[in-house]
C-alpha positions in Angstrom: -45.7 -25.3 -11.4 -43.8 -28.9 -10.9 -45.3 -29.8 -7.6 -47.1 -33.1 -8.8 -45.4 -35.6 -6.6 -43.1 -35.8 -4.1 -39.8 -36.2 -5.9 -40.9 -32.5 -6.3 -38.9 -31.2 -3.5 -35.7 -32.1 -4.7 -36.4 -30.0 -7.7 -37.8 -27.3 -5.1 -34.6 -27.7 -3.5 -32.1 -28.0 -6.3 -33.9 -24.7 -7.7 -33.2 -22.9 -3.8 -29.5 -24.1 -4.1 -28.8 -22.5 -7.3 -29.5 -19.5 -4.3 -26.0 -21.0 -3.0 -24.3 -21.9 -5.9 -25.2 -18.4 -6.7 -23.5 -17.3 -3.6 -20.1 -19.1 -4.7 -20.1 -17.6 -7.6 -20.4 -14.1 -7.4 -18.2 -14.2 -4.0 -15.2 -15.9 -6.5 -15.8 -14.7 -9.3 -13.4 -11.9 -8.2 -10.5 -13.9 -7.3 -9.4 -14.5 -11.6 -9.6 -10.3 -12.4 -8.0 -9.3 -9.0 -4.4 -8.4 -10.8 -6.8 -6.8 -14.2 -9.0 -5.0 -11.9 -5.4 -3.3 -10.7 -4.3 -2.2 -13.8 -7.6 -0.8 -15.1 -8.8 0.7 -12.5 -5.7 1.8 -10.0 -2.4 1.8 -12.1 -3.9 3.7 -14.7 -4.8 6.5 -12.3 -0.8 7.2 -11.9 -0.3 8.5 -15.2 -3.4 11.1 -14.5 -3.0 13.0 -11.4 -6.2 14.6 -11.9 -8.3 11.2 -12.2 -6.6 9.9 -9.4 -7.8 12.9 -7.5 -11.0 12.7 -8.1 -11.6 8.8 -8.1 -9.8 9.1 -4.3 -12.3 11.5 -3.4 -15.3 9.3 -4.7 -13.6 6.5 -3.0 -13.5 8.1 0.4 -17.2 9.4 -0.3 -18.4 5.3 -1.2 -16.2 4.0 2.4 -17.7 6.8 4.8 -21.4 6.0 3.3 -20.5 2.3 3.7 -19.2 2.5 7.0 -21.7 4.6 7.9 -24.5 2.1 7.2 -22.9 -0.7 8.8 -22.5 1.3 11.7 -26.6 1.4 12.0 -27.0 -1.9 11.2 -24.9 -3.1 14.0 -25.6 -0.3 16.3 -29.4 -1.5 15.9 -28.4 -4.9 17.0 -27.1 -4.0 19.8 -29.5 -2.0 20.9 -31.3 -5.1 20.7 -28.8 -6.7 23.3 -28.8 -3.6 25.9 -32.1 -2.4 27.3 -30.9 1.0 29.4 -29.9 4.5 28.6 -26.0 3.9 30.3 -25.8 0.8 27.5 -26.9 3.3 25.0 -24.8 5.9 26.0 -21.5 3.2 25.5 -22.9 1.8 22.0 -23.2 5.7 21.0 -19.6 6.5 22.6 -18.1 3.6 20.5 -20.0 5.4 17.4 -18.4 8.7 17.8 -14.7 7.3 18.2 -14.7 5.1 15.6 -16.0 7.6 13.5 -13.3 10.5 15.3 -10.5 8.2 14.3 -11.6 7.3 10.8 -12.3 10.9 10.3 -8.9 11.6 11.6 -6.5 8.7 9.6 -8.4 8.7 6.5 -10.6 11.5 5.1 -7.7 14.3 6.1 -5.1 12.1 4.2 -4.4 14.4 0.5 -6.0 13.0 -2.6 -2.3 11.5 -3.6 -2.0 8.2 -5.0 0.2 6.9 -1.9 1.5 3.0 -2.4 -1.3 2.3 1.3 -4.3 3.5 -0.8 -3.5 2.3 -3.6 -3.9 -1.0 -1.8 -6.9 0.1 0.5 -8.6 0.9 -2.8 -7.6 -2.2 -4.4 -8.8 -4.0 -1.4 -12.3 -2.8 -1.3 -12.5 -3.4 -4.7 -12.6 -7.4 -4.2 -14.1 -7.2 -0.5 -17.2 -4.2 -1.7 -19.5 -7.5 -2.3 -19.0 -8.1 1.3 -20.2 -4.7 2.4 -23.3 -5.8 0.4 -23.9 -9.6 2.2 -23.7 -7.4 5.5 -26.6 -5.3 4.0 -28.8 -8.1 2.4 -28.2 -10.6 5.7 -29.6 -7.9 8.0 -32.3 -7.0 5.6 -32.9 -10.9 5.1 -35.6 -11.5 7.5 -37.8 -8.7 7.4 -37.8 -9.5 3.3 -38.3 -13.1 4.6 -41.7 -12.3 6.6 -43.0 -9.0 4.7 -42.9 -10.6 0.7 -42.0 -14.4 1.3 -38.6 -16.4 1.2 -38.9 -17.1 -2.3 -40.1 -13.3 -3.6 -37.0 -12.3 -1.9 -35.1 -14.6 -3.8 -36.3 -13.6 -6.9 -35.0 -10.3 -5.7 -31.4 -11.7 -5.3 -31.8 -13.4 -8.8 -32.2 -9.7 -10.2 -29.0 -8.3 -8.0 -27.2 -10.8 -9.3 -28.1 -9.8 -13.1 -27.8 -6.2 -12.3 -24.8 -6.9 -10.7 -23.0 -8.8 -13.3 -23.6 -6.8 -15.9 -22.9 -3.5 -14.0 -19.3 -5.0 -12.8 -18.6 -5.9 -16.4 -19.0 -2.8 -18.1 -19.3 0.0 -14.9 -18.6 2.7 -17.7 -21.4 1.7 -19.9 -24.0 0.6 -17.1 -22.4 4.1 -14.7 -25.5 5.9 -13.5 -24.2 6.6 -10.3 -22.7 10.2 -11.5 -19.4 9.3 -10.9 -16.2 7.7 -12.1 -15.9 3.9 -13.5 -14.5 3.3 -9.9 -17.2 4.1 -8.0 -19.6 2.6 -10.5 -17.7 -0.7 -10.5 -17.8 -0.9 -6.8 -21.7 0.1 -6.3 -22.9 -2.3 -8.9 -20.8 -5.2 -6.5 -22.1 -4.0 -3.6 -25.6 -4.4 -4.9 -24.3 -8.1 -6.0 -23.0 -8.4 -2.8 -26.8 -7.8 -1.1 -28.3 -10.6 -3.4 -25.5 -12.7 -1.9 -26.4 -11.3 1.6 -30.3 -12.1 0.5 -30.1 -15.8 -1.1 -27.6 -16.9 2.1 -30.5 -16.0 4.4 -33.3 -16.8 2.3 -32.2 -20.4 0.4 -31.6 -22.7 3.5 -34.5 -21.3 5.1 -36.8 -22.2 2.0 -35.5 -25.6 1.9 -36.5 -26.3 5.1 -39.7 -25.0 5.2 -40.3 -26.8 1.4 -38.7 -29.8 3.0 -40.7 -33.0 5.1 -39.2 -33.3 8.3 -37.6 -36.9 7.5 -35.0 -35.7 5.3 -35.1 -31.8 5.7 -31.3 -32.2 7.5 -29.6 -33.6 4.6 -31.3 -31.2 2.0 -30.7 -28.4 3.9 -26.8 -29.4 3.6 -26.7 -29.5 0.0 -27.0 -25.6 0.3 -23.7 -25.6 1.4 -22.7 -28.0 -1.0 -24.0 -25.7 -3.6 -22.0 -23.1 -2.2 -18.5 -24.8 -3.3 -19.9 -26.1 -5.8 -19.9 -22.5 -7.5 -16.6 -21.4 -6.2 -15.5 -24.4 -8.2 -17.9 -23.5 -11.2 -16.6 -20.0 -11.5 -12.8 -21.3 -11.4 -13.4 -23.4 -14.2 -14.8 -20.7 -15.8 -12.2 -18.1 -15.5 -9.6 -20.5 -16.8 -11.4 -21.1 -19.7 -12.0 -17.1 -20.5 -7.5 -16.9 -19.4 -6.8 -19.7 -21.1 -3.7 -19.2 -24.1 -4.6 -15.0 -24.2 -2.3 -12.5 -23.5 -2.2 -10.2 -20.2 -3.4 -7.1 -22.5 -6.4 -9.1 -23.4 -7.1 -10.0 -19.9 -6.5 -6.9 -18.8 -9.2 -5.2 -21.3 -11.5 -8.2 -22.3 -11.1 -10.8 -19.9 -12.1 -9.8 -16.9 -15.1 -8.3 -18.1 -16.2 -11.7 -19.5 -15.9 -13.5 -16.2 -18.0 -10.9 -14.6 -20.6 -11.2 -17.1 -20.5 -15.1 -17.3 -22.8 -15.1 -14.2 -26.0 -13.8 -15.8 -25.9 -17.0 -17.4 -27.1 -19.2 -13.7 -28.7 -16.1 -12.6 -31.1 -15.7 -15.2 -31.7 -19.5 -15.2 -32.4 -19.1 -11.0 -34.5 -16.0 -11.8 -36.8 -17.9 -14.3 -37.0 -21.3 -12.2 -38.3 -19.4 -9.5 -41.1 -18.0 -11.4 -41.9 -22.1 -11.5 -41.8 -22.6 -7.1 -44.4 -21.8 -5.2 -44.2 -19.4 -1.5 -43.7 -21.7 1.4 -46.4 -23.1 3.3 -44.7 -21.5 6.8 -45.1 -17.9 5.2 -48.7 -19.1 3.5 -50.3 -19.3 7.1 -48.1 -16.5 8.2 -50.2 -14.3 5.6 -53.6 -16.2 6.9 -53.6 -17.9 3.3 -53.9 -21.7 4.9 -55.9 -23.1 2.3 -53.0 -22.2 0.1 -49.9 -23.9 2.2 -52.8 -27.0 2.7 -52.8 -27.0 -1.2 -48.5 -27.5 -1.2 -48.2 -29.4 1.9 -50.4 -32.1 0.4 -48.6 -32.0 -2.9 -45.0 -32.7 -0.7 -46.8 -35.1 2.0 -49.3 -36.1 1.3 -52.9 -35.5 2.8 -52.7 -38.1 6.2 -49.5 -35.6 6.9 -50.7 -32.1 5.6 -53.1 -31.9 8.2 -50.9 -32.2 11.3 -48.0 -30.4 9.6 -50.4 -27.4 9.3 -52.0 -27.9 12.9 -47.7 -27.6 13.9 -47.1 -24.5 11.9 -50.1 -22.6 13.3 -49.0 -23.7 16.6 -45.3 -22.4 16.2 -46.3 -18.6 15.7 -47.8 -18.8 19.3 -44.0 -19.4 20.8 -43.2 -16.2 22.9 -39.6 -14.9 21.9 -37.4 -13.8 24.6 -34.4 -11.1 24.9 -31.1 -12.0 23.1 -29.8 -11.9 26.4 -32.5 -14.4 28.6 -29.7 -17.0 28.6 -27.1 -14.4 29.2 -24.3 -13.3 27.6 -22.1 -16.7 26.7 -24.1 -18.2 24.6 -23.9 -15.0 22.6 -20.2 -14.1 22.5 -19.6 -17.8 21.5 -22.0 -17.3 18.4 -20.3 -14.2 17.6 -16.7 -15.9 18.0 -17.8 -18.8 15.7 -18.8 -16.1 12.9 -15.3 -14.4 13.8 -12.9 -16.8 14.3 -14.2 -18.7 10.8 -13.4 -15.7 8.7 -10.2 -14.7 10.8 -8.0 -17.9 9.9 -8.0 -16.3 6.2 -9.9 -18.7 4.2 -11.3 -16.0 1.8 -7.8 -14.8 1.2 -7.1 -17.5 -0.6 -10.4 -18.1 -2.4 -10.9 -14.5 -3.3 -6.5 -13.8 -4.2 -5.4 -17.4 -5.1 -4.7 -16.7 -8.5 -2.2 -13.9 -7.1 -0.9 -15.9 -4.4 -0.1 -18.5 -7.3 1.6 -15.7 -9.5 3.4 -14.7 -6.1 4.9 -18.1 -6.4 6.2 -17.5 -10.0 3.4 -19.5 -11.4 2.4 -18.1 -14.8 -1.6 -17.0 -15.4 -2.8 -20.1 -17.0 -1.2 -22.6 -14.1 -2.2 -20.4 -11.4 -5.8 -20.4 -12.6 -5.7 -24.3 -13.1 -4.2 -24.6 -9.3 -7.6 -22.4 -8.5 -9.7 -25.0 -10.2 -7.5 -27.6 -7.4 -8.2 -25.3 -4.8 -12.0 -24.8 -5.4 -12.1 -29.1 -5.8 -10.1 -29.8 -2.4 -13.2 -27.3 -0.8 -16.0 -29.2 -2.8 -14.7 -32.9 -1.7 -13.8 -31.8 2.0 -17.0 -30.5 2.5 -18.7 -33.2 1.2 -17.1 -35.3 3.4 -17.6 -33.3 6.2 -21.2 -33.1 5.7 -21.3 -36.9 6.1 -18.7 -37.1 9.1 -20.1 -34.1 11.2 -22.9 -36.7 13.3 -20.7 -39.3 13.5 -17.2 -37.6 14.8 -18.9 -34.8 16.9 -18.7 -30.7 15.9 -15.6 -29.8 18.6 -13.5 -33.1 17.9 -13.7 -31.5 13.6 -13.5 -28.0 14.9 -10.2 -29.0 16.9 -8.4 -31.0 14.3 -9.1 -28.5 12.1 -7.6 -25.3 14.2 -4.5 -27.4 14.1 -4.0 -28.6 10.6 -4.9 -24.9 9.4 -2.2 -23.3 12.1 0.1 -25.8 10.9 -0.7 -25.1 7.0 -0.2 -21.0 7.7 2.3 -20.8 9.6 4.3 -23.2 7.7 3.5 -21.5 4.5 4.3 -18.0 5.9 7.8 -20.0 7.0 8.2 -21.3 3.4 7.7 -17.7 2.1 9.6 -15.8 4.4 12.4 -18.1 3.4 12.0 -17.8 -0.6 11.6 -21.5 -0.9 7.7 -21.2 -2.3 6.7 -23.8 -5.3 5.7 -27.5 -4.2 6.2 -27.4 -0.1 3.9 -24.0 -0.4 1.7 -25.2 -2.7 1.2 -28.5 -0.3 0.7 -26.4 2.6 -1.9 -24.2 0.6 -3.9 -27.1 -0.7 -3.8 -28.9 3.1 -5.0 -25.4 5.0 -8.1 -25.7 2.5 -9.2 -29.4 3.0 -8.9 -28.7 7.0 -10.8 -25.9 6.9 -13.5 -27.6 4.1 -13.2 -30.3 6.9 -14.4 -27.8 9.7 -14.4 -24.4 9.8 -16.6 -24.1 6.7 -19.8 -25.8 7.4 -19.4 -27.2 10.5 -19.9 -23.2 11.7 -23.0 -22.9 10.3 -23.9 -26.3 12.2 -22.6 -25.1 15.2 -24.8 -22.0 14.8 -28.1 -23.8 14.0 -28.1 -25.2 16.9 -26.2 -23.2 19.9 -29.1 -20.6 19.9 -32.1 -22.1 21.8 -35.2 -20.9 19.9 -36.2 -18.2 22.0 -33.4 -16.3 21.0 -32.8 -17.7 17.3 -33.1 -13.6 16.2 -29.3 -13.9 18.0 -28.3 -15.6 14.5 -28.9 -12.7 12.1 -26.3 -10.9 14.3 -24.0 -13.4 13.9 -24.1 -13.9 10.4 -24.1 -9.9 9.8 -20.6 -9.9 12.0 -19.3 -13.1 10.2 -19.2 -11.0 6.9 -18.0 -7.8 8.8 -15.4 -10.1 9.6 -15.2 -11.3 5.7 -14.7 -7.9 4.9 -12.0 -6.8 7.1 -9.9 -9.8 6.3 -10.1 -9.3 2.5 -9.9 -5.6 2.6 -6.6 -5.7 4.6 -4.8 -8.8 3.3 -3.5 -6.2 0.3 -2.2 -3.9 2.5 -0.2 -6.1 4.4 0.7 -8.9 1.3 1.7 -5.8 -1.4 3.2 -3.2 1.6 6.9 -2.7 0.3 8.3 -2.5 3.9 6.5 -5.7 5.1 7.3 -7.9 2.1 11.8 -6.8 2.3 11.2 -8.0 5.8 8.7 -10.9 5.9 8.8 -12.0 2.1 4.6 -12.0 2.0 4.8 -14.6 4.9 3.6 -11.9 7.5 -0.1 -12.5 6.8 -0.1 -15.9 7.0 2.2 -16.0 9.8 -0.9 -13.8 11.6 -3.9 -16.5 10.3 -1.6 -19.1 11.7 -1.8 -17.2 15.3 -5.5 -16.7 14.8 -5.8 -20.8 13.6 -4.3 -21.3 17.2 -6.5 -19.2 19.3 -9.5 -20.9 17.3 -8.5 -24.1 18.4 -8.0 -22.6 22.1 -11.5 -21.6 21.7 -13.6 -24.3 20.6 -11.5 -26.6 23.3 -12.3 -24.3 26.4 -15.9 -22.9 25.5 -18.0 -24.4 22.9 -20.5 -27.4 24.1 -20.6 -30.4 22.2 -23.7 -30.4 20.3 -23.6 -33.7 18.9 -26.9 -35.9 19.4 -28.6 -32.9 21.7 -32.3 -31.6 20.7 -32.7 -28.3 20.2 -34.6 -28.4 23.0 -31.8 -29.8 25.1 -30.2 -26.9 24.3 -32.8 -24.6 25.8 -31.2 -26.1 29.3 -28.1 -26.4 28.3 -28.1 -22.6 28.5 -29.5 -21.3 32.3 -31.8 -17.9 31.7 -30.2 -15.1 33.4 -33.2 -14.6 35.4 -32.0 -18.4 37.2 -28.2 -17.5 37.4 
């Protein structure tokens, strides 16, 4: 181990973040093979109807399995929200119809190759990951408090191996018994569960690793790690791109950016061999003289002592229904997690290499004006981490709702009217430094905090449906950017016309509903929010 002074916990830390850099990368990774993946995978199913066949009916097998498991997940939380049998009965009734009408306009549909599944297909196929994050976030705490926070990390670190490998060559690493297809998209589902894991898991190491005087800022640098391998990963790709042709890319290329990420993930999976189990989950365990043994090492022994005495006294805290304080403090969690995702920011950082070639930008400038994309998100944030206690969460949440509305719907205007190049690639680049601004880690801010600690098991919910929401964004943004009908009418300026409208109500949203939080305790906020039992 390192721990032999206190500058320790900023390699603790720095070790945790490569959790979220981690993160970044495997979630953008995608966003340079998006148009290879196409043509390996999808277009060369039209010259063999019999492929096609059967990879549509895998496909359709992987979606109902998926949506069946998200459908437990979620019905399990809220079952955690409703406590009688009518509640039950609705949560069941929504079950049944979603499942009736997926049944209904999907699973009958023939096995032909239509133009809207090629799309679908093509869709999942970058968003799968996300179907993952929703698995690993809701497994996250019981991982957390049955092996440890940084055991489960070690178990992301592997995902991410397995996954990177897997994704780069799915026919060689296929043991799922079916197609390349289906092998490609299981192997970034299970990627998409270490992402899930280590977004759950790495913040709440660093704060347990971290003393209390500068846990805050450390804890931020998670997010800061987050762009920071978005930004990583872009540089990347247009290195692997750079000067080769669209057959190499298309056979060779893509594969290498997938594989790239064994590199950081074999060097997280090693360091945190090197970290010890935090002292929160030590005591959990009944192992104090262990967590004395590191809380002395990081504070010294005048502070270990108390620090100890504090954790021991925080398992005695009784937890309370997610709906003691009723149900506004919930839907306004669940709105943050929504509206964040619905304004389209992971269209672009997932597709911006397409939207680029959309413009008539060829491959190597589209993948440079990625690397401007992913270092307008790293520099925004940053500022916003040092702007969010000074300026207040809803005045940056506001301003950002309208620069973003004014960015999509102004590039959906630019589109629509066949005048892309500079004024769209303006508008691009300004709709990322609001949302970097805002949107982007003032959320998870916001989230921290609006959840008195009673209820914080509330959060797990909303993080689950903030990558539900991740998904159906990037799953249907092909369908409606590629569809033949929509483009002759809108020019591919219909979808951003629609994260314009969604910008708006965001705005709307955080003006009429969401509390400051600025300067409040999160024990303030435990009266900020009246139990239902006093309303």
């Amino acid at each position: 181990m390192f721990l032999k002074n206190k500058s320790s916990v900023f390699l603790i830390t720095a070790v945790a973040s490569l959790g979220g850099l981690l993160f970044g990368y495997d979630t953008a990774v995608i966003s340079g093979a998006v148009g290879a993946l196409e043509n390996h995978f999808i277009t060369a199913l039209e010259d063999n109807p019999a492929e096609a066949v059967a990879s549509i009916f895998q496909f359709k097998i992987i979606l109902s399995i998926c949506i069946f498991a998200i459908a437990i997940l979620f019905g399990s939380f809220m079952l955690k929200l409703f406590k009688n049998r009518f509640s039950y009965a609705i949560v069941i009734g929504f079950l049944l119809l979603g499942a009736g009408i997926y049944y209904f306009q999907f699973l009958t549909l023939p096995g032909i190759l239509t133009e809207n599944l090629k799309n679908s297909i093509l869709g999942f196929m970058v968003s799968s990951a996300l179907v993952g994050c929703i698995m690993g976030a809701s497994m996250g705490d019981n991982i957390a408090n049955s092996i440890g926070r940084r055991n489960g990390l070690i178990i992301s670190a592997f995902l991410f191996i397995l996954s990177a490998c897997g994704s780069a060559y799915p026919e060689a690493m296929n043991i799922f018994f079916g197609d390349k297809l289906t092998s490609f998209i299981l192997y970034r589902i299970l990627g998409g569960m270490g992402v899930g894991l280590a977004s759950m898991l790495a913040p709440l190491y660093i704060a347990e690793m971290a003393p209390a005087n500068i846990r805050g800022k450390l804890v931020s640098w998670n997010q800061f790690a987050i762009v920071t391998g978005m930004l990583v990963v872009y540089f990347v790709n247009y290195f692997i791109v750079k000067g080769q042709t669209e057959e190499w890319i298309n056979t060779v290329g893509w594969r290498n950016m997938f594989f790239s990420e064994t590199i950081p993930a074999a060097v997280f999976f090693l360091f945190l061999l090197l970290v010890p189990k935090t002292p929160r989950f030590q005591v959990m365990k009944g192992n104090k003289d262990k967590a004395m043994e590191v809380l002395t090492r990081l504070n010294g022994p005048e502070k270990a002592t108390n620090i100890l005495k504090e954790i021991a006294a925080s398992f005695n805290h009784k937890k309370e229904p997610w709906l003691f304080y009723g149900w506004a403090v919930v839907i306004i969690g669940l709105l943050l997690s929504i509206f964040q995702q619905f304004v389209g920011i992971n269209v672009v950082l997932y597709y911006a290499p397409q939207i680029f070639k959309g413009m008539g930008m060829e491959t190597d400038a589209s993948m440079l004006l990625t690397i401007v994309v992913g270092a307008i998100n790293m520099l925004f944030t940053v500022l916003a981490i040092f702007t969010v206690d000074k300026f207040g969460r809803k005045k940056l949440m506001i301003i950002g709702s309208v620069v973003m509305a004014i960015s999509m719907i102004g590039l959906g205007t630019v589109l629509y009217n066949e005048s892309s190049g500079l004024p769209a690639l303006i508008l691009m680049l300004l709709y990322i430094a609001a949302f970097a601004m805002s949107w982007g880690p003032v959320t998870w801010v916001l989230l921290s905090e609006i959840f008195p600690n009673k209820i914080k098991g509330v959060m797990a919910f909303a993080v689950a449906v903030q990558w539900l929401a991740n998904l159906m964004v990037s799953w249907t943004f092909p369908m409606m950017n590629n569809n033949v009908r929509l483009t002759e009418m809108f020019n591919h300026g219909f979808s951003y016309w629609i994260y314009g409208g969604m910008a708006i109500l965001s705005g709307i949203f955080i003006w009429k509903f969401v509390p400051e939080t600025k300067g409040r305790t999160l024990e303030e906020m435990e009266t900020l929010w009246k139990p239902e039992t006093e309303v």
